[in-house]
C-alpha positions as CSV (number, residue, x, y, z in Angstrom):
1,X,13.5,-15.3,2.4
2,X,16.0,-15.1,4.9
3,X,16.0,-12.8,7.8
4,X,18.6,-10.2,6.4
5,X,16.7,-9.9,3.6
6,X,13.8,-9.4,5.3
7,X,15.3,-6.6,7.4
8,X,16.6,-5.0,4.3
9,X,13.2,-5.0,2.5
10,X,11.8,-3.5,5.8
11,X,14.1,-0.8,5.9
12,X,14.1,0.1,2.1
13,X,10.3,-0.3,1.5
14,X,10.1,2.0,5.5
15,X,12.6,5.0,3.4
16,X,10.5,4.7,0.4
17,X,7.4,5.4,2.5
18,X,8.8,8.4,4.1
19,X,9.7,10.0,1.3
20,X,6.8,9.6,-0.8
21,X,4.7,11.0,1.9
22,X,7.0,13.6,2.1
23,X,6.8,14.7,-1.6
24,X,3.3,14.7,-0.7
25,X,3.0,16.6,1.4
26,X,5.0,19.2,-0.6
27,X,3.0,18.5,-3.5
28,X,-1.0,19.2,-2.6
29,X,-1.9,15.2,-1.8
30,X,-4.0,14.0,1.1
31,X,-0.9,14.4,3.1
32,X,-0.5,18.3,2.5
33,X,-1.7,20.8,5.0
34,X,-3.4,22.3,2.2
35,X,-5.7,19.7,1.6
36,X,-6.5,18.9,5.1
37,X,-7.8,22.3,6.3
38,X,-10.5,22.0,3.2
39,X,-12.6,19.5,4.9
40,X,-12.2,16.1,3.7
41,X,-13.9,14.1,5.8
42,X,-13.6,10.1,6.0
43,X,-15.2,8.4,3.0
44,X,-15.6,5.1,2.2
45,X,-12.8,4.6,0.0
46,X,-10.6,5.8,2.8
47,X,-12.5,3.5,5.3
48,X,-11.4,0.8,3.3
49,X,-8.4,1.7,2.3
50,X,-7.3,2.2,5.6
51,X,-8.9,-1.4,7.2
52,X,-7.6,-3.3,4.5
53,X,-4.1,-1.7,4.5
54,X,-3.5,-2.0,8.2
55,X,-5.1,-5.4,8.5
56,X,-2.2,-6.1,5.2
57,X,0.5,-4.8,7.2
58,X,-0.4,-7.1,10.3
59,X,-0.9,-10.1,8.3
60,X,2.0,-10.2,6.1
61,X,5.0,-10.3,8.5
62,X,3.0,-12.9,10.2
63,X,2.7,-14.9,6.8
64,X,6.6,-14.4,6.0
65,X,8.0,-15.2,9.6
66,X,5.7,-18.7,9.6
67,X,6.3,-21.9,8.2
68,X,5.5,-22.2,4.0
69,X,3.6,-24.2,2.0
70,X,0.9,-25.6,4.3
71,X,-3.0,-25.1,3.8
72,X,-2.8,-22.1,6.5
73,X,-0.3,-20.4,4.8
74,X,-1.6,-20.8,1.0
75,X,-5.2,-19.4,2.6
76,X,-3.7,-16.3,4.5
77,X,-1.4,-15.1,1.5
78,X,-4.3,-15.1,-0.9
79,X,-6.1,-13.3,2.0
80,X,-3.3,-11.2,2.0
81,X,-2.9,-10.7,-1.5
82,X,-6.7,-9.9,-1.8
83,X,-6.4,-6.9,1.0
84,X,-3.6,-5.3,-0.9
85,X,-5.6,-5.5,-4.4
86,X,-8.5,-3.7,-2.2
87,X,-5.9,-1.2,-1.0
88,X,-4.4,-0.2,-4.2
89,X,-7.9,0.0,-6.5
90,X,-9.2,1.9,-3.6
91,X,-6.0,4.5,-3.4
92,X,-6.9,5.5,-6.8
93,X,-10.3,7.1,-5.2
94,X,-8.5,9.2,-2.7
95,X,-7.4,12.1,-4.2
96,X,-7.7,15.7,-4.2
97,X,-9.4,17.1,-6.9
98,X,-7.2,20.6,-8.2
99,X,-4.1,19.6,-6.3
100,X,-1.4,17.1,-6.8
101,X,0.7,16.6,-9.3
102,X,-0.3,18.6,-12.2
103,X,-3.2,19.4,-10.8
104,X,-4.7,16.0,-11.0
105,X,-5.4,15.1,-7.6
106,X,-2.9,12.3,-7.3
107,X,-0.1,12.6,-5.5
108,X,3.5,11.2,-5.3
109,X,2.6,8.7,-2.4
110,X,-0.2,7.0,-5.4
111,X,3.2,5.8,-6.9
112,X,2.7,2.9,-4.5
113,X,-0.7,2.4,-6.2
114,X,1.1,2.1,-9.7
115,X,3.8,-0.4,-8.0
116,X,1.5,-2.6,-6.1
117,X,-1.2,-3.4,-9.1
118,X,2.1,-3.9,-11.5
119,X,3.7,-6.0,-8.6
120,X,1.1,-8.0,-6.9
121,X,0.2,-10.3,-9.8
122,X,4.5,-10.7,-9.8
123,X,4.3,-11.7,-6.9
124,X,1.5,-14.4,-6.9
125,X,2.7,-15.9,-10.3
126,X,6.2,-16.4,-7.6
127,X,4.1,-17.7,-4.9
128,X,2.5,-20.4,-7.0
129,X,5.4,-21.4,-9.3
130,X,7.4,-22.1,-6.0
């Protein structure tokens, strides 16, 4: 991956973020006003999510900016690989019952949930095929 590519990926996935939360917000998600004045408190599945997604984000730069293919590298991106399948199965618990979209407690931002459990298995079957 070169670096421009890298940048470009950092950029696009950064603008896809922001608006998701965005429609979120506007929708009755976690990231609404709404929800957060009805006292959700910190669960476990948001514990989690949140360790395993920032300890993800930390990790993976780190993975793509190093040198590939040795022993190091093949054990931190199935680290990595395992943090984001922890991430996504445990987005699927945060949710706010009644709101949403369509009432169903999910909101737009649990797109990402959809893309990374499609994508992740993608993106290991790449890894390993070279």
């Amino acid at each position: 991956m070169t670096r421009t590519t890298l940048v470009i990926t950092a950029i696009l996935t950064g603008a896809l973020t922001a608006g998701l939360t965005a429609l979120a917000s506007l929708g009755g998600g976690f990231a609404s006003s709404e929800s957060a004045g009805e006292g959700h408190g910190q669960t476990l599945p948001i514990m989690i999510h949140l360790v395993t997604a920032l300890a993800a984000a930390v990790l993976g730069p780190f993975i793509l900016l190093r040198r590939k293919g040795d022993a190091l590298h093949k054990t931190l991106g199935r680290t990595w690989a395992g943090l984001m399948l922890v991430t996504a199965i445990t987005s699927i618990f945060i949710r706010s019952p009644g709101a949403g979209i369509a009432g169903t407690g999910f909101s737009w931002i649990h797109l990402f949930t959809v893309w990374t459990l499609a994508a992740l298995p993608v993106a290991v079957w790449g890894a390993r095929s070279g």
